[in-house]
C-alpha positions as CSV (number, residue, x, y, z in Angstrom):
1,X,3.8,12.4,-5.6
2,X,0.1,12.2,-5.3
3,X,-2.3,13.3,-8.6
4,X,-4.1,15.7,-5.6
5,X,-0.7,18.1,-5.8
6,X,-1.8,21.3,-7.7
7,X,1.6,21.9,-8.4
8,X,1.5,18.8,-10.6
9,X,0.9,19.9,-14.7
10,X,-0.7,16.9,-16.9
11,X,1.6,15.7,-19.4
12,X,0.9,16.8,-22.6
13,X,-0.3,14.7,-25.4
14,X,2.7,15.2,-27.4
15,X,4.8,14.2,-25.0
16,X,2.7,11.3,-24.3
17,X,2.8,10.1,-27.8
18,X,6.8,10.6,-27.8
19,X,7.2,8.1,-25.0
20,X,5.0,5.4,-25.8
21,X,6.4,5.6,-29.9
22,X,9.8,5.4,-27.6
23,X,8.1,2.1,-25.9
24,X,9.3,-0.2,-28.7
25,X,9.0,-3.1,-26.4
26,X,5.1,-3.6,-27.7
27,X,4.9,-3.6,-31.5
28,X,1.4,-2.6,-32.2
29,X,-0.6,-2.3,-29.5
30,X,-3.8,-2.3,-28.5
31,X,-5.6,0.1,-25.7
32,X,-7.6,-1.8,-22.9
33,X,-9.6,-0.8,-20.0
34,X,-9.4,-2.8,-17.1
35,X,-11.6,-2.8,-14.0
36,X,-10.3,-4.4,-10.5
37,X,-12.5,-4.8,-7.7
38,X,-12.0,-6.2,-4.3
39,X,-13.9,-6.9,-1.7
40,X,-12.4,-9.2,1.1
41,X,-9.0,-9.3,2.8
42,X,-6.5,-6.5,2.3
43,X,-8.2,-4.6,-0.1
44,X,-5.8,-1.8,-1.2
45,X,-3.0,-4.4,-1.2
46,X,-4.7,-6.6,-3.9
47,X,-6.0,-4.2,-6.0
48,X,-2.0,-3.1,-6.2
49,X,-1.0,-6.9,-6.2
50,X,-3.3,-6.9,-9.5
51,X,-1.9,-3.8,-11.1
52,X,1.5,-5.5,-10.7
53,X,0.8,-8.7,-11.9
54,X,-0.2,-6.9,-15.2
55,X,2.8,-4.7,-15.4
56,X,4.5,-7.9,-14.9
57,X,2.6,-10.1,-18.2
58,X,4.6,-10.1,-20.7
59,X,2.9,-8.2,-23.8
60,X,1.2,-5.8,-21.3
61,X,2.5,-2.0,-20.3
62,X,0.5,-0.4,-17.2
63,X,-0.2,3.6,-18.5
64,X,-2.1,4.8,-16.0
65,X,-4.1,3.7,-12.8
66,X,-7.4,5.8,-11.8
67,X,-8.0,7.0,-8.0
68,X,-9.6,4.2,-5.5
69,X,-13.3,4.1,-5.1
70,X,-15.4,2.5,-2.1
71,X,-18.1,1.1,-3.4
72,X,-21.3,-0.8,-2.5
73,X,-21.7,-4.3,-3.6
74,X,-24.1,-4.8,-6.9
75,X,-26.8,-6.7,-6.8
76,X,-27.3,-7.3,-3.4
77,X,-29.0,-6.3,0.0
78,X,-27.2,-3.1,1.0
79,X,-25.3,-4.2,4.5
80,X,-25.3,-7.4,3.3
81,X,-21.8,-7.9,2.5
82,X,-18.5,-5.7,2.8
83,X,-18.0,-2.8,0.6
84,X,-15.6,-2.9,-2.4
85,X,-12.7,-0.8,-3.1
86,X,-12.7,-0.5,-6.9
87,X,-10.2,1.1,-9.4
88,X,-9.7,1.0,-13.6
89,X,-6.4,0.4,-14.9
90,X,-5.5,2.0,-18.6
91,X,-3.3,-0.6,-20.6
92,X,-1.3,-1.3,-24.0
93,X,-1.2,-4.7,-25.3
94,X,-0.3,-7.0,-27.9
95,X,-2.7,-9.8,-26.6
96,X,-5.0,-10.8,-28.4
97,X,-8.5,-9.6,-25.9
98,X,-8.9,-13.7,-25.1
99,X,-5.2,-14.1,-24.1
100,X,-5.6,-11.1,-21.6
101,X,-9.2,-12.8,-20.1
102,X,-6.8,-15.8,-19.4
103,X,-4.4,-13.6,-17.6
104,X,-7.1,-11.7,-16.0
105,X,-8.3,-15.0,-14.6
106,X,-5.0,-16.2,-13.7
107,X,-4.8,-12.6,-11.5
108,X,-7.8,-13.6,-9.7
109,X,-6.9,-17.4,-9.6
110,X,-3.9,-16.2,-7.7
111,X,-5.9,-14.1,-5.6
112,X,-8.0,-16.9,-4.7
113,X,-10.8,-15.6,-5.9
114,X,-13.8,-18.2,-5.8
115,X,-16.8,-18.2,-8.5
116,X,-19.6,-19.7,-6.6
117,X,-21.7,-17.2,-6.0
118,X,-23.1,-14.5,-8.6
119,X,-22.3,-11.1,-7.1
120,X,-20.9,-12.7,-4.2
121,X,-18.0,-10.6,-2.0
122,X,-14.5,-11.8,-4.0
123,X,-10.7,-10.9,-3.1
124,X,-10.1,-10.0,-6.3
125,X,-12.3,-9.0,-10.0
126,X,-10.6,-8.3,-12.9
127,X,-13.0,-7.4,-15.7
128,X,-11.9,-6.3,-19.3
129,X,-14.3,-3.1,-20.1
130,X,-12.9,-2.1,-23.2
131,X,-10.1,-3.3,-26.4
132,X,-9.9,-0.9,-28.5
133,X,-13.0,0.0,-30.5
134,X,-13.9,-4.1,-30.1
135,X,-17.2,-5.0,-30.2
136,X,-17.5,-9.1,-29.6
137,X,-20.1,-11.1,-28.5
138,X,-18.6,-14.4,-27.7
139,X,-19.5,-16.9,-24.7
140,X,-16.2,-16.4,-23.3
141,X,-15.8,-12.6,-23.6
142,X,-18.3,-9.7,-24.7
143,X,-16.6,-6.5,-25.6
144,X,-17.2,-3.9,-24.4
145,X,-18.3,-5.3,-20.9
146,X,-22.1,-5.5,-21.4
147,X,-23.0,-4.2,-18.5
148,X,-20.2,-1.4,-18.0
149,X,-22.4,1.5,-19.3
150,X,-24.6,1.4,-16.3
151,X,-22.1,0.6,-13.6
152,X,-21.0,4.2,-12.0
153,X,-18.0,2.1,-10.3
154,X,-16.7,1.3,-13.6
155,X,-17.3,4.4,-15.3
156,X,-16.4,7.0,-12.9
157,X,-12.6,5.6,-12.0
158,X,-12.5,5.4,-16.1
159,X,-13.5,8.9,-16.8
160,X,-10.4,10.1,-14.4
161,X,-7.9,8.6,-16.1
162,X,-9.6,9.3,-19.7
163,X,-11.6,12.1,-19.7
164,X,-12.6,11.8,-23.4
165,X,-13.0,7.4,-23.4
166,X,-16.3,6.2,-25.2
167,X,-17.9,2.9,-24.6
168,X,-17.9,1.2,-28.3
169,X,-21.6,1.7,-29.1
170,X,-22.8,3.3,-26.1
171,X,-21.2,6.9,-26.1
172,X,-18.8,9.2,-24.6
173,X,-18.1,7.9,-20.8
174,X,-18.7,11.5,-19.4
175,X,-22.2,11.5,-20.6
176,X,-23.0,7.8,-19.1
177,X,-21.5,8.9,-15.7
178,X,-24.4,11.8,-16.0
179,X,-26.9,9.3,-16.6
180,X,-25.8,7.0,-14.1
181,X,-24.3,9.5,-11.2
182,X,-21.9,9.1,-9.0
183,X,-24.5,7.5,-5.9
184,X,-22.5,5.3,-3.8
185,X,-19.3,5.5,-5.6
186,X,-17.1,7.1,-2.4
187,X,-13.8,8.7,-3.3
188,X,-11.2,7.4,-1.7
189,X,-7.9,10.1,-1.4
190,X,-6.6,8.0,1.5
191,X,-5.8,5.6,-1.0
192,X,-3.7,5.7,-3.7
193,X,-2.3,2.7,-6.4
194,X,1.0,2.9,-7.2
195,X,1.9,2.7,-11.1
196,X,4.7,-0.2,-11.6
197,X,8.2,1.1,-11.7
């Protein structure tokens, strides 16, 4: 059933908190923002190969996957290379935030995804945005993302799936998308990523 169904109600937040206080499979967790990006290949079918493989880490429970995005690439010429498809997947975890970069760079590893060019086309990114109310400024991982609050493909997929999100230190998401727009971030409701089973 597609979130584009009228007939389809949002779950209320009680009922939300019921099932994940059901979810005893995670003891504690944490909430993460994740951002997947792909722009070689089969696009779609990575993106959902990535949501999968997180479903699938143990310590990790997929809660919700935003619509897909076509995006243009960053930092680059525009033609210059193909466009992205880009999405932001909501997690709970009891990883630490430098056990899920490891896992996040095992996603990509498996993905083939090459590092030898800086905002060069990839199969497969999978950036942590957000753990929690983090903030950490390590050479390994900075948290949040430091560059998240001024990336519309980022923020816009992450204000669908959580309306009221803030970026620690920078402010309510809704009010970055304002500042940032919505330019060359195309919705894509061809597309659609499945949550895991």
């Amino acid at each position: 059933m597609s979130s584009s169904d009228p007939t389809v109600q949002p779950v209320p937040a009680s009922v939300v908190e019921q099932v994940d206080a059901a979810d005893v499979t995670l003891s504690n967790p944490k909430r993460a923002v994740i951002s997947l990006g792909s722009s070689l290949g089969n696009r779609l079918e990575t993106l959902q190969g990535a949501v999968d493989a997180l479903e699938d880490t143990p310590g990790v429970r997929v809660k919700a996957v935003s619509p897909v995005y076509e995006t243009e690439p960053w930092g680059v010429d525009p033609g210059s290379q193909p466009s992205y498809f880009n999405a932001v997947v909501l997690i709970k975890t009891t990883l630490p935030p430098s056990s899920l970069l490891e896992r996040g760079h095992a996603i990509e590893e498996a993905y083939r995804r090459v590092r030898d060019e800086r905002w060069g086309p990839r199969t497969l990114d999978v950036d942590i945005v957000a753990y929690q109310d983090v903030v950490l400024d390590d050479p390994e991982l900075t948290l949040p993302h430091p560059r998240a609050h001024e990336r519309a493909f980022v923020l816009v997929p992450w204000q669908d799936v959580d309306p009221e999100a803030e970026v620690p230190g920078r402010g309510p998401v809704a009010r970055l998308v304002e500042q940032v727009g919505r330019g060359g971030v195309e919705p894509r409701p061809d597309l659609e990523l499945r949550l895991p089973e």
